[in-house]
KOLFI-629498 format. One line per 8 residues: their letters; for each residue x, y, z of C-alpha. Coordinates in steps of 0.001 Angstrom, whole numbers, plus 500000, padded with zeros to 6 digits. Layout:
<sites>
A> X,Y,Z  ... $
</sites>
This chain:
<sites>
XXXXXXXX> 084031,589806,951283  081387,587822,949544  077790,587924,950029  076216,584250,949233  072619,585433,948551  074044,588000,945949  075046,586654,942567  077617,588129,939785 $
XXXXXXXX> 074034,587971,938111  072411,590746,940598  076072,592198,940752  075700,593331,937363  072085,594168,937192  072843,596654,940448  075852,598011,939179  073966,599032,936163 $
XXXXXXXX> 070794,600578,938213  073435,602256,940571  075249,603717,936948  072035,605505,936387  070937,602861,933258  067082,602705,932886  066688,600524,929842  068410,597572,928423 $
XXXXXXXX> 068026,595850,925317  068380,592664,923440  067196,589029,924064  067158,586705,926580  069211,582921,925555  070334,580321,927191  073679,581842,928420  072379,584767,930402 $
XXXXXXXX> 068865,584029,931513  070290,584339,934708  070787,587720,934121  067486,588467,932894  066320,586932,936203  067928,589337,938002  066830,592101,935677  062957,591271,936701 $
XXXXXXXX> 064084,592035,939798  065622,595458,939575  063742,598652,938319  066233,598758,935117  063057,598495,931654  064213,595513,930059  063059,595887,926182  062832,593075,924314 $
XXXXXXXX> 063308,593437,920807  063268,591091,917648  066731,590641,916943  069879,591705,918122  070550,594113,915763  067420,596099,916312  068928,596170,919822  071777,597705,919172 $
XXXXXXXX> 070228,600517,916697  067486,601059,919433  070762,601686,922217  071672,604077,919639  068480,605713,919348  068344,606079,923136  071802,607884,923229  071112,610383,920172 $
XXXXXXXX> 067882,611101,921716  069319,612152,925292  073221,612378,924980  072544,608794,927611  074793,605551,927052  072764,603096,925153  072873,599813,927005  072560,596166,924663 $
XXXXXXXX> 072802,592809,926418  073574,589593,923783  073972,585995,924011  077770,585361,922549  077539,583565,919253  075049,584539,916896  073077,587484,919646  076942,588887,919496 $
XXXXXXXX> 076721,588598,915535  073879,590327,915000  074457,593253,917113  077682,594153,914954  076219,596417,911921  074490,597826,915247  078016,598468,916638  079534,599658,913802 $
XXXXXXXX> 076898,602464,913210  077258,603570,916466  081328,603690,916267  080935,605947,912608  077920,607911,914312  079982,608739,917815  076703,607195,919639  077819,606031,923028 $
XXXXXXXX> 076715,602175,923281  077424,599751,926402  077238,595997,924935  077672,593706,927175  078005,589783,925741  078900,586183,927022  081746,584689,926488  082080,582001,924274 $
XXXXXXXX> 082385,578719,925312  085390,577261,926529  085993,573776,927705  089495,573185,927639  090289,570140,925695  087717,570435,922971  087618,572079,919600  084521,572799,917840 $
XXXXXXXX> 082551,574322,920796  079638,575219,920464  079013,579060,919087  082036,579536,919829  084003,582403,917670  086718,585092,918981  084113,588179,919885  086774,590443,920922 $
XXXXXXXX> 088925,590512,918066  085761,591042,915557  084687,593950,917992  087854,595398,917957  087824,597330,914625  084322,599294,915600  084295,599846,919189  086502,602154,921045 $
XXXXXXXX> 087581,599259,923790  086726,595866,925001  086814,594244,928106  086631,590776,929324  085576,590084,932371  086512,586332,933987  086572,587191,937905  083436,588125,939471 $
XXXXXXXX> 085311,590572,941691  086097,592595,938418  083121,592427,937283  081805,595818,938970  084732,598064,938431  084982,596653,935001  081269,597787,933847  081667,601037,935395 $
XXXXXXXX> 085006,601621,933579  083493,600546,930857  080663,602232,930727  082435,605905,931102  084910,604713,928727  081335,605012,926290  080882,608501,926850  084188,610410,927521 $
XXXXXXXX> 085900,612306,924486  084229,611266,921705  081576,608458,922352  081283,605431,921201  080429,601924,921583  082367,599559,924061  082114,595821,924090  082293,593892,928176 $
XXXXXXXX> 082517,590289,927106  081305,588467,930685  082287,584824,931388  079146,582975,931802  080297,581309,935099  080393,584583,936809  076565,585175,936599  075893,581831,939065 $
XXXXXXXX> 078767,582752,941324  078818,584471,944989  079546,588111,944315  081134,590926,946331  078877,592668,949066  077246,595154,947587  077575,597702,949758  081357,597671,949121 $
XXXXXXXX> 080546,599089,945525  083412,601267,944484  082656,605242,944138  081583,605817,940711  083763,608827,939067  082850,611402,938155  082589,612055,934909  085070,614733,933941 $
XXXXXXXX> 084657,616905,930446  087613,617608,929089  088258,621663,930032  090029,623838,927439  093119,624952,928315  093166,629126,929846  095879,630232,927104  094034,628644,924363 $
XXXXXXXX> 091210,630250,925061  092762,633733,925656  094376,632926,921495  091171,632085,921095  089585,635374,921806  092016,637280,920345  091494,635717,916847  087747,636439,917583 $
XXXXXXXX> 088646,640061,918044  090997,640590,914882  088290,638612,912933  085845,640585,911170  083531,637479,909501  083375,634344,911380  081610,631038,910825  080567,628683,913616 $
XXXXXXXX> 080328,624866,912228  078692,622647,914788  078496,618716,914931  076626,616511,917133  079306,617340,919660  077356,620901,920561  073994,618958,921496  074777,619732,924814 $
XXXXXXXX> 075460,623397,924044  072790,624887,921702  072114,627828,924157  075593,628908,924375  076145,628413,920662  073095,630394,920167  074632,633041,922052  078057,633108,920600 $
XXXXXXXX> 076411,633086,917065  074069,636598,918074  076937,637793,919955  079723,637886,916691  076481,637775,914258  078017,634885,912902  076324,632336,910399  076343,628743,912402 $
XXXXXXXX> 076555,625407,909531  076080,622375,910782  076917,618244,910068  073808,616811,908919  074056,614828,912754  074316,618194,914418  071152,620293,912780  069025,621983,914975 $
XXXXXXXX> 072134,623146,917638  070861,626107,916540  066997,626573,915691  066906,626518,911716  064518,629083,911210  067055,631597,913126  068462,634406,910312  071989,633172,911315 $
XXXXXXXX> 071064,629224,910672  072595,628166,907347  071430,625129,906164  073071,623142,904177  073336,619527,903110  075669,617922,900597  073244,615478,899896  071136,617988,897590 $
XXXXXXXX> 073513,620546,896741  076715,621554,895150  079509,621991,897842  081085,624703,895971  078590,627625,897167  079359,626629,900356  083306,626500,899754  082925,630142,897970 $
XXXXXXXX> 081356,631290,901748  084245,629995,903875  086461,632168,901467  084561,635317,902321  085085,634502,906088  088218,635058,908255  087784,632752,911071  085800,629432,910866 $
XXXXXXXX> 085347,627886,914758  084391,623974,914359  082260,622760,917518  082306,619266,918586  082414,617831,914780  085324,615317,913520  084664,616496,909936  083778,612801,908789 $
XXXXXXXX> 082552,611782,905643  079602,613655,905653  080302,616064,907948  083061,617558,905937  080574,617174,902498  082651,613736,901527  085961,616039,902016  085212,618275,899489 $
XXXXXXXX> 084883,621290,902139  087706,623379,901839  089038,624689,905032  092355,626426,905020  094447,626172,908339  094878,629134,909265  091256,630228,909481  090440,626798,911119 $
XXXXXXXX> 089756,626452,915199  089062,623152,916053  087541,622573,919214  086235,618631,920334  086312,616585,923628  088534,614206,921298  091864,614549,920885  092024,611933,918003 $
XXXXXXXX> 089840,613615,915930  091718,617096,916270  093654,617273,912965  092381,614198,911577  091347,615371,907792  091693,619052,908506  094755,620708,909904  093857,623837,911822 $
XXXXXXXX> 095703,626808,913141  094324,625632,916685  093295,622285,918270  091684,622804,921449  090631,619477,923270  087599,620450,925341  084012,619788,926064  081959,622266,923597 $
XXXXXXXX> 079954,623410,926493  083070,623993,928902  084504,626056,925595  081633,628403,924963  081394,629388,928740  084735,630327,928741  084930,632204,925871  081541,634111,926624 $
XXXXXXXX> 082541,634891,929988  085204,637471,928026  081808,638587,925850  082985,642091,926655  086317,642326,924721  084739,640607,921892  081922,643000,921462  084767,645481,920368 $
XXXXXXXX> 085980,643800,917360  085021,645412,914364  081498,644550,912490  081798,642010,909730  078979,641075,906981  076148,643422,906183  072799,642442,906830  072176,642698,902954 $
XXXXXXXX> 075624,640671,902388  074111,637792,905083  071153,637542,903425  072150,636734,899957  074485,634402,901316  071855,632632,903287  069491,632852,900373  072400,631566,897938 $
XXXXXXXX> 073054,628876,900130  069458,627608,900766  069205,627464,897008  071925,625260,896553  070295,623294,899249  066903,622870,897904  068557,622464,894023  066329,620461,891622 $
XXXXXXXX> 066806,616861,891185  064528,614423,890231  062024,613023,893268  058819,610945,892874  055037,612357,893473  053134,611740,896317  049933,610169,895565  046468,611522,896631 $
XXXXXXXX> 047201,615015,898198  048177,618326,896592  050630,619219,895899  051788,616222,895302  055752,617168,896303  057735,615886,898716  058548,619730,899839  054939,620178,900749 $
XXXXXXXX> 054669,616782,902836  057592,617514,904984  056770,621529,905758  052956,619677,906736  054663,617468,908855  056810,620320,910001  053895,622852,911000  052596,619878,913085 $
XXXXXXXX> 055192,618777,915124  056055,620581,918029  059325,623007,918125  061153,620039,920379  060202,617237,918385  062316,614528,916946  062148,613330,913246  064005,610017,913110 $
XXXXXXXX> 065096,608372,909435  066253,605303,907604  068823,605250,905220  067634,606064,901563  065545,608280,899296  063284,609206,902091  066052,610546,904338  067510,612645,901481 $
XXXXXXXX> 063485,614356,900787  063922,615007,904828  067468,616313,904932  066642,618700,902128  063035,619580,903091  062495,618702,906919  063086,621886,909143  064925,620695,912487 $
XXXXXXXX> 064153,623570,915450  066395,621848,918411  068926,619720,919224  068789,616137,918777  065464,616691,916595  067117,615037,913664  068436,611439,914377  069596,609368,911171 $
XXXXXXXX> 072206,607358,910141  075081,608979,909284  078583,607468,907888  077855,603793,908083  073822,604462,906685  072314,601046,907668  069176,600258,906257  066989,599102,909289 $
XXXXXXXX> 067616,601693,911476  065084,604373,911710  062472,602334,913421  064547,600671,916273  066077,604009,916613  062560,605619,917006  061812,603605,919555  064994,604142,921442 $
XXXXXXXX> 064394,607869,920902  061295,607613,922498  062394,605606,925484  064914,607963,926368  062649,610961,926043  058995,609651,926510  057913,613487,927049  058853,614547,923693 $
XXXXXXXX> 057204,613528,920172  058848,611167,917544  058137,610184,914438  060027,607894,912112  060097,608440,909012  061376,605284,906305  061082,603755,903186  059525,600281,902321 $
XXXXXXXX> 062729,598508,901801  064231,599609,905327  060017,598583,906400  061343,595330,905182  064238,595379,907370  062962,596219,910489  059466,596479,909955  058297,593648,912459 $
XXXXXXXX> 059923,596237,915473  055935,597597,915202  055450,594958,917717  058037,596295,920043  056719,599610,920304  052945,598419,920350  053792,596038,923527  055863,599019,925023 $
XXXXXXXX> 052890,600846,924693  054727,604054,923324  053478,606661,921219  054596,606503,917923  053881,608235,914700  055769,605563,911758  055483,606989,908417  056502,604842,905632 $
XXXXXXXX> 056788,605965,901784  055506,603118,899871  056680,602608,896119  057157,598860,895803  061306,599712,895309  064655,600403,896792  063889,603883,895692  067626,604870,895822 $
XXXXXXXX> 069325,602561,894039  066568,602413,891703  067320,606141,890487  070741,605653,890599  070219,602967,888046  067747,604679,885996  070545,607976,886227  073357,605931,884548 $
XXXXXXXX> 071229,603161,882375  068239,604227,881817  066378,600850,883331  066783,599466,886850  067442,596138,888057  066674,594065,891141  064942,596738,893084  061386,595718,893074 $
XXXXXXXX> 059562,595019,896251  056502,593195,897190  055342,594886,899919  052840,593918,902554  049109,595240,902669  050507,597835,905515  046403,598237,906992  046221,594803,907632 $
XXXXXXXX> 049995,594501,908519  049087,596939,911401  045782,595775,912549  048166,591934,912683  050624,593861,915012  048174,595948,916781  049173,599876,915343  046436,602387,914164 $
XXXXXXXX> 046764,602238,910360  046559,605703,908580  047132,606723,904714  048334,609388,903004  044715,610679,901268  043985,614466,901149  045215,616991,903590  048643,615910,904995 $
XXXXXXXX> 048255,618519,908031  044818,616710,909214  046774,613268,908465  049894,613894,910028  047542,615949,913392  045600,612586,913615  048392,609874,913968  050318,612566,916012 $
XXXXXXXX> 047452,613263,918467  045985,608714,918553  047302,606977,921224  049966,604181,920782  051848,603152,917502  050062,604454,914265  051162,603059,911006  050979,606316,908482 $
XXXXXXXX> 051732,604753,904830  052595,607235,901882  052291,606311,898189  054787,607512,895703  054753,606868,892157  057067,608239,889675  057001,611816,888741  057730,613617,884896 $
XXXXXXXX> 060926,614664,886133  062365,610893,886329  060773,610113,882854  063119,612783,881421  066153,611274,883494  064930,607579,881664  064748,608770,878491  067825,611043,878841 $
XXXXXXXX> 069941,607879,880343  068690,605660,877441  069844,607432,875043  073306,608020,875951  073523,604204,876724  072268,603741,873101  074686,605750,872135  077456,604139,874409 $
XXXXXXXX> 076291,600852,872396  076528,601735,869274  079771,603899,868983  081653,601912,871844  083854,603077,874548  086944,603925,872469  085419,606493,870141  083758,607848,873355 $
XXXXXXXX> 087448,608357,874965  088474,610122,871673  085576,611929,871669  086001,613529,875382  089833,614002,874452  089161,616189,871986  085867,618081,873584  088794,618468,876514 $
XXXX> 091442,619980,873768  089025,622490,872582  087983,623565,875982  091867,624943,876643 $
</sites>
């Protein structure tokens, strides 16, 4: 039964509002203003951002922020194009992303249409499924398939391709909507969790290492940890699980430190219990963590990631939450097993590990405050923000200064991106962030090349009318790259910037401007506690510590130059020789 005042255009809008979706994003085009049409009319926040890809990043922001499916809406054709690096973060980051698309043209007879390019197939490689949808009668079941496909086991994005005839056409009666499902977590099987326990109970030192899978779960983790007085590691995507200030909160991150501390403390431990991670790239310290079998229990909603890198003695497909309730609800046998690590034994563990953490490396001074560190900035920022806060990054020098100084106190506080690292995505993602959970603070913070990226998303938060803290280091370079360079040659190349005057760049775009001058508390209390978007810019400037990695790297490139590869080969040959 059809309905001819209801269009596949309203169809889809409703199905959406009835699927619980409260923002959308992307652009309107020429292919689906019908669909923004019926958008006005429905109570779903349409945000309209600058480009597709800021879209897709912002979807992503909205589901790290709340554990909700990110929703993006593109034109096919060049919307469609841009939203892929969007698409592809969100497949490496397990971010659960709805993007639904036009479908190319397609008048039969003709080559050469117009935009037109085989969406699906492109898709394929970085989305967990597509779906095209050519009959308006599909269309309904089709989103809501699609959109639970997002979220169950591990999430991801999906791609609904939607013929652009079906938005104009009469659509099903919407009160014969089919019953939505509900959505069912995976639940651990009962004898898995009895071998479970008893590997708990012969164990005398466990480890719990969470990933962004135990968002949902940081109470019951929390528990687990205090119950076996076990140390809790996390993926850099799942810190604050467990509130990093806690005496059993190990922090860790490859990106400052030397993996083999940490590899040294999983061979002091009997029993290491992996929660809701996949042990990625940088979740598993670019797969230089060591984790032998048969201490390994690998629990994830994900079957495909069970086994994936690391073998374990048991694979347990189940939601994290649905594991730690069953395996506390037998707290009582497990409070028998005998006691593990000292309290002196924990502690110079912890403290060994934090060490390797914060381990010197060359980073640049912060101009006009004292001390001029980045260490100092971030525990300022830190003491300001409230315990539930969320510090969002970019990819680059500033996120490593955060990762190794920036304390994260609860779950989902800590949103940056993680095995794909696009530059351009702290911003968009801020904003999604913030849209998902207006109640809590954000602040982004990102460098002046990712500012170049995405910096012009200031006017989607200022029309939004969100508050916004956007802190941007400010050192005219790819910062990154630019040490990398000077590491290895002494010089860099292609990394200068020309930046924009950032006061008047936010007056143009209507933000509070801010600098970094004196005492970064007050600073950081001010644009925290202003209403709207405030523009916060830090200036760096190179610190002594990166002269000595110059002058060091120059001369062994001098060197290099003037004896030539081949002696150097000999030379290491023989340093090698008299090493055995």
């Amino acid at each position: 039964m059809t309905n001819s005042n209801t269009l596949g255009s309203n169809l889809l809008a409703s199905t959406l509002e009835r699927l619980g979706v409260r923002c959308v994003f992307g652009l309107p085009g020429s292919q689906n203003f019908a669909l923004y049409e019926a958008l006005r009319k429905s109570p779903i926040r349409t945000i309209l951002t600058t480009n597709e890809l800021a879209a897709s990043f912002m979807a992503n922001g909205y589901f790290r922020g709340s554990g909700k499916t990110g929703v993006v809406v593109t034109i096919p054709g060049p919307g469609f194009t841009y939203a892929l690096t969007g698409l592809a973060e969100a497949f490496l980051d397990s971010a659960a992303l709805l993007c639904i698309v036009g479908e190319p043209a397609n008048s039969p007879g003709n080559r050469f249409q117009l935009q037109a390019i085989d969406q699906r197939s492109i898709a394929k490689p970085i989305v967990k499924k597509t779906y095209s949808v050519d009959n308006v009668s599909d269309l309904c079941p089709i989103l809501i398939e699609a959109y639970f496909e997002a979220g169950q086991g591990e999430p991801g994005p999906v791609l609904v391709e939607v013929a652009n005839s079906i938005l104009s056409q009469a659509a099903p009666d919407l009160s014969e909507f089919p019953s939505f499902p509900t959505r069912q977590d995976p639940q651990p099987d009962p004898e898995l969790i009895e071998h479970s326990v008893q590997m708990l109970q012969t164990s005398k030192r466990v480890v719990l290492y969470a990933g962004a899978g135990s968002s949902g779960a940081s109470g019951q983790l929390r528990t687990l940890a205090e119950l076996l007085v076990a140390p809790v590691l996390t993926t850099t995507s799942g810190r604050g699980v467990v509130p990093e200030n806690h005496l059993l909160s190990f922090l860790f991150d490859s990106a400052t430190g030397d993996v083999e501390v940490l590899n040294r403390f999983i061979e002091s431990c009997d029993l290491v219990i992996a929660l809701g991670c996949k042990f990625s790239h940088n979740g598993s310290h670019g797969f230089r963590l060591r984790l032998p079998k048969e201490k390994l229990v690998h629990v994830d909603s994900s079957a495909s990631v069970l086994g994936a890198n690391y073998p374990a003695h048991l694979s347990i497909v189940s939601d994290v939450q649905a594991f730690l309730d069953s395996v506390l609800r037998r707290s009582s046998q497990i409070k028998l097993r005998a006691p593990g690590w000292t309290d002196l034994e924990l502690k110079q563990w912890r403290e060994q590990i934090r060490r390797e953490h914060l381990s010197d490396s060359p980073e640049p001074k912060m101009k006009e405050i004292d001390p001029s560190g980045a260490s100092g900035l971030f525990l300022a920022l830190r003491e300001v923000m409230p315990p539930d806060a969320c510090l969002v990054t970019d990819s680059g020098l500033h996120q490593m200064l955060a990762r190794k100084y920036y304390t994260v106190m609860g779950p989902r506080g800590f949103i940056t991106p993680s095995d794909f690292q696009s530059m351009g995505f702290g911003l968009p993602a801020a904003i999604g962030g913030k849209l998902a959970t207006p109640e809590r603070t954000v602040a982004v913070v990102m460098g002046d090349g990712a500012f170049a990226i995405s910096g012009l998303e200031l006017l989607t938060a200022v029309r939004e009318k969100i508050q916004l803290t956007v802190i941007v280091f400010n050192d005219g370079k790819l910062g990154l790259i630019r040490l990398s360079q000077i590491s290895s040659y002494g010089h860099s190349f292609a990394t200068e910037l020309r930046n924009p005057d950032f006061k008047m760049f936010a007056e143009a775009v209507g933000a509070h401007y801010f600098r970094m001058a004196g005492d970064p508390r007050e600073i950081f209390r001010r644009c925290l506690e202003t209403p709207g978007v405030s523009l916060l810019e830090v200036r760096l400037e190179d610190s002594p510590d990166i002269f000595k990695v110059r002058t060091k790297a120059l001369i062994k490139e001098s060197v290099r130059n003037l004896v030539g590869p081949t002696v150097i080969k000999q030379f290491k040959q023989w340093k090698n020789r008299i090493g055995k």
